[in-house]
One Martini backbone bead per residue (centre of mass of N, CA, C, O) as a GRO file, in nm:
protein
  170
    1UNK     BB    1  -2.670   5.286  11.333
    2UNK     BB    2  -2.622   5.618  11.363
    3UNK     BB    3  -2.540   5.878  11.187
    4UNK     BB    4  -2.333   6.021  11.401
    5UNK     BB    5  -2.150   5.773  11.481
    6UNK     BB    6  -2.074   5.704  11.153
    7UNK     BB    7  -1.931   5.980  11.119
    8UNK     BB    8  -1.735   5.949  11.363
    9UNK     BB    9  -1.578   5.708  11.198
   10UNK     BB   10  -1.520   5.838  10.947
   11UNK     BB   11  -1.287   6.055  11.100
   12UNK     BB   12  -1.134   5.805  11.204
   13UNK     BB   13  -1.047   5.689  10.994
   14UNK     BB   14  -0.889   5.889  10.851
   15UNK     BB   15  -0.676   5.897  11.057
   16UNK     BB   16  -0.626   5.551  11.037
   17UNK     BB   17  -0.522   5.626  10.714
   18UNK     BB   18  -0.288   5.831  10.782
   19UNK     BB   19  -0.125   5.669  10.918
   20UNK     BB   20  -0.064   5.481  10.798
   21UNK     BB   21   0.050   5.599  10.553
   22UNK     BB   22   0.280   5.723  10.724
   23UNK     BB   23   0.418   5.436  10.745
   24UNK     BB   24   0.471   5.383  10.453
   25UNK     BB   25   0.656   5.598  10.359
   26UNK     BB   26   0.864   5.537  10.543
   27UNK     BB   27   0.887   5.240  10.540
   28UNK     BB   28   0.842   5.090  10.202
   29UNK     BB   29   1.083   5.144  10.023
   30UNK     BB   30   1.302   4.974  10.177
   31UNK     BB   31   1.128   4.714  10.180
   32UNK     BB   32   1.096   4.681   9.818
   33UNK     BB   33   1.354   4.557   9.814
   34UNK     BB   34   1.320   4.302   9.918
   35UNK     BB   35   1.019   4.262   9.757
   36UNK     BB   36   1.110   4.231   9.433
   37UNK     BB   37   0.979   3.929   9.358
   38UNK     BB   38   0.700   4.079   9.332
   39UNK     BB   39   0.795   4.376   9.265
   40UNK     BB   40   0.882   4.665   9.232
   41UNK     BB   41   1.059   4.903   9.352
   42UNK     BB   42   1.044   5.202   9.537
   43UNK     BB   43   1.082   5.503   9.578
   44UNK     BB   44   1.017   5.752   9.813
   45UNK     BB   45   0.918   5.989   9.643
   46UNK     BB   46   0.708   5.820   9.472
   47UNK     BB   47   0.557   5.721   9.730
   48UNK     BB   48   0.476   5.943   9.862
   49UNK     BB   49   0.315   6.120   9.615
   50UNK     BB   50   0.118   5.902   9.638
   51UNK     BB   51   0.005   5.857   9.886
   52UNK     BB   52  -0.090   6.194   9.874
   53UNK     BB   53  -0.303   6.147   9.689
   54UNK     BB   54  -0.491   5.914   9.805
   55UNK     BB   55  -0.530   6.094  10.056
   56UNK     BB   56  -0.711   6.283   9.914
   57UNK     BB   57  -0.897   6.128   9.798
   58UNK     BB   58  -1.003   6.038  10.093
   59UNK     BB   59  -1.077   6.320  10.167
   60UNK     BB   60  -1.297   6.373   9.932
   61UNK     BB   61  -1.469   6.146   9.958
   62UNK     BB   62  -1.541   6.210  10.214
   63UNK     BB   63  -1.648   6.517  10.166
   64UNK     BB   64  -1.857   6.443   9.974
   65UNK     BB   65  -2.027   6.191  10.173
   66UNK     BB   66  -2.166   6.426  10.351
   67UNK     BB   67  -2.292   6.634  10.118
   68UNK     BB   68  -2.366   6.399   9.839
   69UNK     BB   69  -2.395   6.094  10.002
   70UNK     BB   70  -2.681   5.938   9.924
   71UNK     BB   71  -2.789   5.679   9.957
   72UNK     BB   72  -2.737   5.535   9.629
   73UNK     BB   73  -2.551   5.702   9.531
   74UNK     BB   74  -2.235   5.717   9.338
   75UNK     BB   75  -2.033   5.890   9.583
   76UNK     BB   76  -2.133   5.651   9.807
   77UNK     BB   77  -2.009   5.414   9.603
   78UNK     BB   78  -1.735   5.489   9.619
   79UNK     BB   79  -1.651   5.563   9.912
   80UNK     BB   80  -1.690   5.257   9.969
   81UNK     BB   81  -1.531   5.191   9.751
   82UNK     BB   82  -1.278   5.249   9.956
   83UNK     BB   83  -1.313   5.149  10.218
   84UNK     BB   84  -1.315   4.843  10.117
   85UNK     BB   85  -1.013   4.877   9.994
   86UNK     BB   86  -0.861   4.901  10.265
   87UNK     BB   87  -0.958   4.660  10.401
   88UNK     BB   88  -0.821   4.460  10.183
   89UNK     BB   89  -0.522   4.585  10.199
   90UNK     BB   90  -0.488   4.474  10.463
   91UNK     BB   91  -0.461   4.156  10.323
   92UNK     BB   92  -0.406   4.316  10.047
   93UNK     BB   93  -0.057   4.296  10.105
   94UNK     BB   94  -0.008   4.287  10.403
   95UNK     BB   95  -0.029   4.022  10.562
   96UNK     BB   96   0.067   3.838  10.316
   97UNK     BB   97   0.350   3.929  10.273
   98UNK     BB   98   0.438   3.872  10.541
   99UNK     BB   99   0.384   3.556  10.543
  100UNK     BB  100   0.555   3.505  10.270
  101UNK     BB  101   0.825   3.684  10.377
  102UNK     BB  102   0.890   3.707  10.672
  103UNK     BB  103   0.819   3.997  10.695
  104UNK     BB  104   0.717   4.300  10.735
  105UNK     BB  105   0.494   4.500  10.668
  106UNK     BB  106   0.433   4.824  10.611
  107UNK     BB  107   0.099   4.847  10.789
  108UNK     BB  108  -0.005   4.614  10.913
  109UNK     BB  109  -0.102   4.758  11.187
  110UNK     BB  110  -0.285   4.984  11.096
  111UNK     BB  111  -0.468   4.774  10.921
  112UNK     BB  112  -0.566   4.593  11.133
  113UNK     BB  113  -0.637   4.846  11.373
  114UNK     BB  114  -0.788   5.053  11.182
  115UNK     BB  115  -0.886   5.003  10.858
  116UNK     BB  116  -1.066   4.721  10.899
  117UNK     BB  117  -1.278   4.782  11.142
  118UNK     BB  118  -1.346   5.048  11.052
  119UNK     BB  119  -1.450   4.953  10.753
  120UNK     BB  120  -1.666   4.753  10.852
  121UNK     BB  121  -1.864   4.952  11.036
  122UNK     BB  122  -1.922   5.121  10.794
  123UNK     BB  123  -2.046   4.921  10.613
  124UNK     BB  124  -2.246   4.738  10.799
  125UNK     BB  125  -2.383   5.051  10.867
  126UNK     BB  126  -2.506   5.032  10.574
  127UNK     BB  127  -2.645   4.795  10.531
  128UNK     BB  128  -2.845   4.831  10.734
  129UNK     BB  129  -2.983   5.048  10.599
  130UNK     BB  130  -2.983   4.930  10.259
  131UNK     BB  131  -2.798   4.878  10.069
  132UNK     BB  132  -2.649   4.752   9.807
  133UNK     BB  133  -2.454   4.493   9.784
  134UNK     BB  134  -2.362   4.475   9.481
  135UNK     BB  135  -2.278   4.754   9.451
  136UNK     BB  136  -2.101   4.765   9.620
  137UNK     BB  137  -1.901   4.543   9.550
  138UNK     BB  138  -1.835   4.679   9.256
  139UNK     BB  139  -1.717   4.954   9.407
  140UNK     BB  140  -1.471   4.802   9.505
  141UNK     BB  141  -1.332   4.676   9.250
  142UNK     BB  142  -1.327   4.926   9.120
  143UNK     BB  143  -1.147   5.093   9.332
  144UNK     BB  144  -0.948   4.910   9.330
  145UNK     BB  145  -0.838   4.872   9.008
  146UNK     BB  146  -0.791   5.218   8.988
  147UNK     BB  147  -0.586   5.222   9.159
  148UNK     BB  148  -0.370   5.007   9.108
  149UNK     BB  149  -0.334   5.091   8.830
  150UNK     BB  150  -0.250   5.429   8.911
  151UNK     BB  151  -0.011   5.384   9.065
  152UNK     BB  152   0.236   5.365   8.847
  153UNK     BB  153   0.167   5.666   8.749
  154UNK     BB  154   0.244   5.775   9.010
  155UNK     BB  155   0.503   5.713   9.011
  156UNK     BB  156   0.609   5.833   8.737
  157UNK     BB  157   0.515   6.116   8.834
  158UNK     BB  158   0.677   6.169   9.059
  159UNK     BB  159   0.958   6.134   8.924
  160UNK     BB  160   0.917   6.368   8.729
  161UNK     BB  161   0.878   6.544   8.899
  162UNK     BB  162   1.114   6.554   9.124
  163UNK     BB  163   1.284   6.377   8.939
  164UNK     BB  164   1.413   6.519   8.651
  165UNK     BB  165   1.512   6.471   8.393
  166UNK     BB  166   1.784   6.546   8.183
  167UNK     BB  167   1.873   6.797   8.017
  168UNK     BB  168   1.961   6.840   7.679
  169UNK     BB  169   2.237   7.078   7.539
  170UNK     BB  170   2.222   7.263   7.223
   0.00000   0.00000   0.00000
């Protein structure tokens, strides 16, 4: 594949991870309470917060590996386990949830229709190029671990900027 196609993927991937993204923020906040068996509820603040730092991380990540992510640097396999990561989403937590729980999960349309098949051809598209796969594989697992990691905090931080608890007056 062409370096011009594999960039307007890029492109597109961004916009198909920014619906998605807008997907789950209307709509997760009030699923999560029904799927409360599986995770704790999350407010719609608090992810709506969430979502918008991942989705920065994921446009400066993508405008990161244009300007200095050569094939092989750590920037390029950062964004690569980035677009992994996304496209592992489509399958957990998003398929997975609705077969379990038998109700939609939100996202799961724009992540298998958007984010699965742009991530396969982006990654795909590497793989051609030359990339180690064992390193793919590993920034994969490192970048889905670390963000998973960090949505709680990111929860967190939300509930305390937008929410903040009432300070007590002495």
């Amino acid at each position: 594949m062409n370096e011009s196609v594999l960039n307007a993927i890029k492109i597109i991937f961004l916009l198909g991870f920014t619906l998605h993204n807008l997907e789950e923020a209307i709509w997760l906040p009030k699923w999560s309470k029904y799927a409360n068996k599986y995770h704790e509820p999350v407010e719609s603040d608090q992810f709506v917060f969430a979502v918008i730092i991942i989705t920065i991380m994921g446009y400066i990540l993508t405008v990161l590996d244009f300007l200095v992510g050569d094939s092989g640097s750590f920037i390029h396999y950062v964004y690569l386990g980035f677009i992994g990561m996304m496209g592992l989403n489509s399958i957990f937590p998003h398929l997975a949830a609705t077969i379990v729980l038998r109700k939609y999960a939100p996202g799961l349309v724009t992540a298998l229709f958007l984010n699965l098949p742009l991530s396969l051809i982006i990654i795909i598209g590497h793989i051609q190029k030359g990339i180690n796969i064992f390193s793919l594989l590993i920034s994969i697992v490192l970048v889905s671990g670390l963000v998973l990691f960090s949505l709680k905090y990111l929860f967190r931080l939300g509930r305390i900027l937008i929410d903040p608890p009432e300070q007590s007056s002495i």
